[in-house]
C-alpha positions in Angstrom: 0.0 0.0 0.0 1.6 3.4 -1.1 2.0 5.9 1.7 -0.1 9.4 1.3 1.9 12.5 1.9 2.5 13.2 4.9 0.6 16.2 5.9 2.1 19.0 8.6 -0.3 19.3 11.8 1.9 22.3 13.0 -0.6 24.9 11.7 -3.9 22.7 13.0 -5.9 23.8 15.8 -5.1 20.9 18.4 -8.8 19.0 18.5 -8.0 18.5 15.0 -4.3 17.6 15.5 -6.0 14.8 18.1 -7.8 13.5 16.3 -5.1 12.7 13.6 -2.8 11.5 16.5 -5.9 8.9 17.4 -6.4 7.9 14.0 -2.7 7.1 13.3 -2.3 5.2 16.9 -4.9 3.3 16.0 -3.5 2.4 12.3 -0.2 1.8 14.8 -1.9 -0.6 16.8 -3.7 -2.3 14.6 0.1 -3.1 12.7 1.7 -4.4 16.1 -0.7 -6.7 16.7 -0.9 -8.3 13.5 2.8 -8.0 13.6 2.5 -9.6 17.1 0.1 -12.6 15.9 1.9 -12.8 12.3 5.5 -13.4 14.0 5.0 -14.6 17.3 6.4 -11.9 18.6 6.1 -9.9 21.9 5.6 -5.8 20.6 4.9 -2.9 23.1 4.3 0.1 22.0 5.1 3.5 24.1 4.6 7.2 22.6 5.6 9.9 24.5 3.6 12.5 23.3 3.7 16.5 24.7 1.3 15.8 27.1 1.0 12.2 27.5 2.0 9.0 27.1 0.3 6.1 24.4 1.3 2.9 25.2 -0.1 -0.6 23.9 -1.1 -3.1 24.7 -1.3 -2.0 28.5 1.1 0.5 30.6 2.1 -2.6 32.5 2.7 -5.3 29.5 5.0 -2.6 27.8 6.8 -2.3 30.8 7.0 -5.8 31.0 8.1 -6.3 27.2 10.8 -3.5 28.1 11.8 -4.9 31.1 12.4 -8.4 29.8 14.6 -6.8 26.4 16.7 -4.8 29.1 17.0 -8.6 30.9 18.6 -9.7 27.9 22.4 -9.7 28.2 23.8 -7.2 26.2 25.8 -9.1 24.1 23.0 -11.0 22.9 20.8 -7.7 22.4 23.3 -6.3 20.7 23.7 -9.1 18.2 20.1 -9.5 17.4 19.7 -5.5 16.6 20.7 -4.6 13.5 21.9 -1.5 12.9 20.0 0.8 10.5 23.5 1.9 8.5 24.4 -1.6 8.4 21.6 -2.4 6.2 21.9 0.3 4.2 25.1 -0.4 3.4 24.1 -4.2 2.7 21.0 -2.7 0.7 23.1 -0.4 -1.2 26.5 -3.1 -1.9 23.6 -5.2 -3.7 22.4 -2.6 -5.1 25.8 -1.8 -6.7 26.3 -5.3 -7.9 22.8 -5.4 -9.5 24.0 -2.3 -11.6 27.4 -3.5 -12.3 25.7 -6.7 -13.4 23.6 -4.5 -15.7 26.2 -2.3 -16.9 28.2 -5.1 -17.8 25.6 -7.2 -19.8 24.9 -3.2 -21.4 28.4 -3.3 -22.5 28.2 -6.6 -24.6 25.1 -5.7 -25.9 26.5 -2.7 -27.3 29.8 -4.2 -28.2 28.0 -7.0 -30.2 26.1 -4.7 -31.8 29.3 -2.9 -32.9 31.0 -5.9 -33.9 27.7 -7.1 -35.8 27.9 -3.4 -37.6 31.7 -4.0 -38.5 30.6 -7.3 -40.5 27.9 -5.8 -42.1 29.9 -2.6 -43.5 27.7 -0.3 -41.7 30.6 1.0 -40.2 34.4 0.9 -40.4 37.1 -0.2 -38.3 39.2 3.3 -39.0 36.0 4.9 -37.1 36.7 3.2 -34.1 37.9 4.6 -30.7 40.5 3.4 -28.0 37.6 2.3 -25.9 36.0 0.7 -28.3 38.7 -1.8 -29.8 39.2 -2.4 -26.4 35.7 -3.4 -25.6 36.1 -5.2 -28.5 39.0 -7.1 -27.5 37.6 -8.2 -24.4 34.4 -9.2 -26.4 36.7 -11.6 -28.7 38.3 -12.9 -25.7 34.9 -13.9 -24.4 33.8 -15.1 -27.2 37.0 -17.7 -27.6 36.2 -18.9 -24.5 32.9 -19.6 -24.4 33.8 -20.8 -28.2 36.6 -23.7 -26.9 34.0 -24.3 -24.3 31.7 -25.8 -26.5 34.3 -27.1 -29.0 35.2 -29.3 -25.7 31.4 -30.4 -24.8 30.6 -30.9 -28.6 34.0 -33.6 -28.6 33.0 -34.7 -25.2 29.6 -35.9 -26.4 30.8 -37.2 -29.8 33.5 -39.6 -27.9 30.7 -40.5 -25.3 28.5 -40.9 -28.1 31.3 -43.4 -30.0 32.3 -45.3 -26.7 28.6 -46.5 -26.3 27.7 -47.4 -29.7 31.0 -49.2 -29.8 29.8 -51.1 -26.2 26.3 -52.0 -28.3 28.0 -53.5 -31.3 26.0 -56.1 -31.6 23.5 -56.1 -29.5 21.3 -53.0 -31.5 21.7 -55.3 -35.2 20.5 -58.5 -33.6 24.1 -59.2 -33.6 24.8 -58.7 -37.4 27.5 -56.2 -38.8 
């Protein structure tokens, strides 16, 4: 569901601002327990607000939910809780392989497509740039590889191919030759 804007309540007169902060408490509630019921989780809820303080599901279970993290030994508290900058930086590392990934399968695209114009005339090797003949090295080089790759599985599967019709001589013709 896409969040609406947020709107400011510093210019609203303050039965109005209420009666946002009720609205959005109750949205807030309404998450944590589903939250609660969805993950099997313990969730209190405490807002300190100018005035006065919104807790759920009770003053005394949120103390008791607080009380029993602050029980926890700190080591083990601190290795559950993630901090928010460390997953943004995880969030934005795979981020940054996801568009090297794509940058690089751009490249080939765009260095096939050079090479394909090359064979077809459309353009000449004279017109070419450092980068370019480069790219187009590395594109070659690839392309051998993946090339001898198969020239390896295509021999593979021809000798395999041999060896068992060799090991069925015989046996396939009814024993004729």
């Amino acid at each position: 569901m896409a969040m609406k804007g947020i709107r400011t309540t510093r210019n609203l007169d303050p039965s109005l601002r209420r009666t946002i902060l009720d609205k959005r408490l109750e949205s807030l509630y309404k998450k944590a327990k589903e939250l609660s019921i969805l993950c099997d989780i313990q969730i209190g809820i405490i807002v300190f607000g100018e005035n006065n303080v919104f807790t759920w599901p009770s003053l005394p279970k949120a103390r008791n939910i607080v009380r029993g993290y602050l029980t926890y030994p700190e080591g083990r508290r601190l290795k559950k809780l993630e901090l928010h900058e460390t997953y943004l930086h995880l969030a934005v590392n795979v981020r940054e392989v996801y568009i090297n990934k794509i940058e690089k399968m751009v490249e080939e695209m765009e260095m096939e497509n050079l090479f394909n114009q090359l064979i077809e005339q459309e353009k000449k090797f004279d017109e070419l740039g450092v980068t370019e003949i480069k790219g187009l090295l590395e594109f070659f080089a690839v392309k051998r590889t993946k090339l001898a790759e198969r020239m390896k599985q295509l021999k593979k599967n021809v000798e395999n191919e041999v060896s068992s019709n060799d090991n069925n001589d015989g046996q396939d013709n009814g024993g004729y030759h």
